[in-house]
C-alpha positions as CSV (number, residue, x, y, z in Angstrom):
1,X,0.0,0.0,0.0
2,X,1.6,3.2,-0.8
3,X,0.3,6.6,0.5
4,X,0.8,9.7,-1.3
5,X,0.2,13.4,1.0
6,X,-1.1,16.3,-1.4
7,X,0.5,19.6,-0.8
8,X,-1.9,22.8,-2.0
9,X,-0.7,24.3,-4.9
10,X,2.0,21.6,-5.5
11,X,1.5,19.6,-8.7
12,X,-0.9,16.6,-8.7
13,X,-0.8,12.5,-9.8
14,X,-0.2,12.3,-12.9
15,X,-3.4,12.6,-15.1
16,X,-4.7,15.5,-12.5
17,X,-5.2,18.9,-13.9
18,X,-1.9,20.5,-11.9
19,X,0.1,17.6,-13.0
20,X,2.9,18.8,-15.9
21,X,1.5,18.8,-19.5
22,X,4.8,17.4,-20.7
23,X,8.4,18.4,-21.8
24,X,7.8,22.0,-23.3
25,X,11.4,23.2,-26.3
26,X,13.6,23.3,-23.8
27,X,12.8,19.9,-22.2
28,X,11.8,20.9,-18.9
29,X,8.2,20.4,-18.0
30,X,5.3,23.1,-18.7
31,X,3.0,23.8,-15.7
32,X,-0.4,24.9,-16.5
33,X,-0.5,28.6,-16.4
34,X,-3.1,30.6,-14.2
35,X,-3.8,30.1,-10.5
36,X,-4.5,26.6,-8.7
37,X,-7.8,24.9,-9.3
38,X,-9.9,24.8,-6.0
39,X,-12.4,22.0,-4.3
40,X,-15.5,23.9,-4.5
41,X,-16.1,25.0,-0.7
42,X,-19.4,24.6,0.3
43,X,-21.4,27.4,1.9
44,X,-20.6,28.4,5.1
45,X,-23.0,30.0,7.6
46,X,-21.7,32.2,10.2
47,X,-24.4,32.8,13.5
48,X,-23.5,35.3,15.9
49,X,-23.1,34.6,19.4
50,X,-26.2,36.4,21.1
51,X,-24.7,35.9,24.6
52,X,-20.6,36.6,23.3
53,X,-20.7,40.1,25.7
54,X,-22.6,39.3,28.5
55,X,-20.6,40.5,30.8
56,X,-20.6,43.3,29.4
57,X,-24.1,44.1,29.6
58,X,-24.5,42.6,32.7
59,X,-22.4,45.8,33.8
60,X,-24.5,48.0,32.2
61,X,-27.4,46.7,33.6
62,X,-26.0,46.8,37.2
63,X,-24.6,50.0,36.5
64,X,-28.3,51.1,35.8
65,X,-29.4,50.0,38.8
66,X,-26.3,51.9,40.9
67,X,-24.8,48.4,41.4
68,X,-20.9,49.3,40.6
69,X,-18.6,46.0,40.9
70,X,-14.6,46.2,41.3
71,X,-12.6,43.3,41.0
72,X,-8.9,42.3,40.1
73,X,-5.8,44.5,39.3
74,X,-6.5,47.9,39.7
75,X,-4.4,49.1,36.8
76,X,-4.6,52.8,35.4
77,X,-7.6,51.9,33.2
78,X,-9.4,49.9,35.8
79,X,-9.3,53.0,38.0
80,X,-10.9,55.3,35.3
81,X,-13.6,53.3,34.8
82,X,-14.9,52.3,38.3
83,X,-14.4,56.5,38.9
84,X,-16.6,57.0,35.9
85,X,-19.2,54.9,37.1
86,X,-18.8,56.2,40.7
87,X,-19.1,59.9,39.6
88,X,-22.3,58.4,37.6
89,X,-24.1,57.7,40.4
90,X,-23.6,61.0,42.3
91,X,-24.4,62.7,38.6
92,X,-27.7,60.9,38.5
93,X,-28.2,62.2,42.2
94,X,-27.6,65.6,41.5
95,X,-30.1,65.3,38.1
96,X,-32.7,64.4,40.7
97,X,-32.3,67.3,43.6
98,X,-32.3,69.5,40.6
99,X,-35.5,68.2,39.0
100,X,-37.1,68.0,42.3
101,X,-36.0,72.0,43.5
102,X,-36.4,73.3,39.7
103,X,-40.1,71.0,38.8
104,X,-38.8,69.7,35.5
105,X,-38.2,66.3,34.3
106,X,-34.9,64.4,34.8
107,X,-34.4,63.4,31.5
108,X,-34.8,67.3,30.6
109,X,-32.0,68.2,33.1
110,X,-29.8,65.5,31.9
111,X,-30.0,66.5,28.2
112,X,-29.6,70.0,29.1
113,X,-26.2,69.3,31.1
114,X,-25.2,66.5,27.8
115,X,-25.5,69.4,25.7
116,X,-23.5,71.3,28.1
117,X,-26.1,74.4,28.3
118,X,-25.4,77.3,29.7
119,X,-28.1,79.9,31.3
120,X,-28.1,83.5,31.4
121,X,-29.0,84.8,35.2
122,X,-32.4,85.2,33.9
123,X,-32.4,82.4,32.2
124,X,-31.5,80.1,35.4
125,X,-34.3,82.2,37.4
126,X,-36.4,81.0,34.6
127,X,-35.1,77.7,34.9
128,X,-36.1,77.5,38.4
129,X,-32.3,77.3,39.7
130,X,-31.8,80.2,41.3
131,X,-34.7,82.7,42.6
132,X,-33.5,85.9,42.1
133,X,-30.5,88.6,41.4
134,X,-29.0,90.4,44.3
135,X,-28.6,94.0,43.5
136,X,-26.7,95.7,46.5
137,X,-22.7,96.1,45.8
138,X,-22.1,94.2,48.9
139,X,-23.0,91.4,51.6
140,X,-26.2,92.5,53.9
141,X,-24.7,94.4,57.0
142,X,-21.3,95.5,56.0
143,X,-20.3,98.8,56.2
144,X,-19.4,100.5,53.2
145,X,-15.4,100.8,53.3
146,X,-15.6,103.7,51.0
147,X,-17.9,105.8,53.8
């Protein structure tokens, strides 16, 4: 029994297509010209992994919930990122005091700050953050240093 191994793009047995097609002028043998004849691959279906970041959203979701989780090395970029969610939950906290002292909607305030508004005076007492402008030149019951 004799066993012969196939390389890919090597010639073939004899009689295959890659196989030489005889002595050419110079009586070395021609090789088909063009590239290698393939095996017809059949088709191939590729299905994405529904669950492949899970633990990704699983973060989100705890996140969303003001449920921040640290483990491991606390490298540089680990550090950022449990900060960032930290600092999260105290800017959800502030969006809420401000809705409940100004009467507006979270989601209002926290679209207003994303776009990183700014207010005129007026435009904050009409915001409801402040209630008014202080018009004397100085704190209540100071003397005036220029008297």
């Amino acid at each position: 029994m004799t066993l012969h191994a196939h390389i890919p793009g090597g010639p073939g047995e004899p009689g295959e297509p890659r196989w030489p097609a005889g002595p050419s002028r110079t009586g070395e043998p021609r090789w088909p010209s063009g590239p290698p004849a393939q095996d017809p691959v059949s088709p191939t279906r590729v299905w994405l992994d529904p669950n492949a970041d899970w633990q990704g959203r699983l973060h989100e979701r705890l996140l969303e919930k003001r449920i921040v989780l640290a483990s491991g090395i606390l490298d540089d970029e680990a550090a950022a990122r449990f900060s960032a969610q930290l600092l999260t939950r105290m800017l959800d906290t502030l969006y809420f005091r401000l809705a409940e002292v100004t009467g507006r909607e979270v989601d209002q305030i926290r679209d207003d700050s994303r776009r990183r508004r700014s207010l005129t005076t007026a435009q904050a007492i009409g915001y409801g953050l402040i209630q008014g402008q202080e018009t004397s030149s100085g704190p209540a019951g100071l003397a005036d240093p220029g008297a």
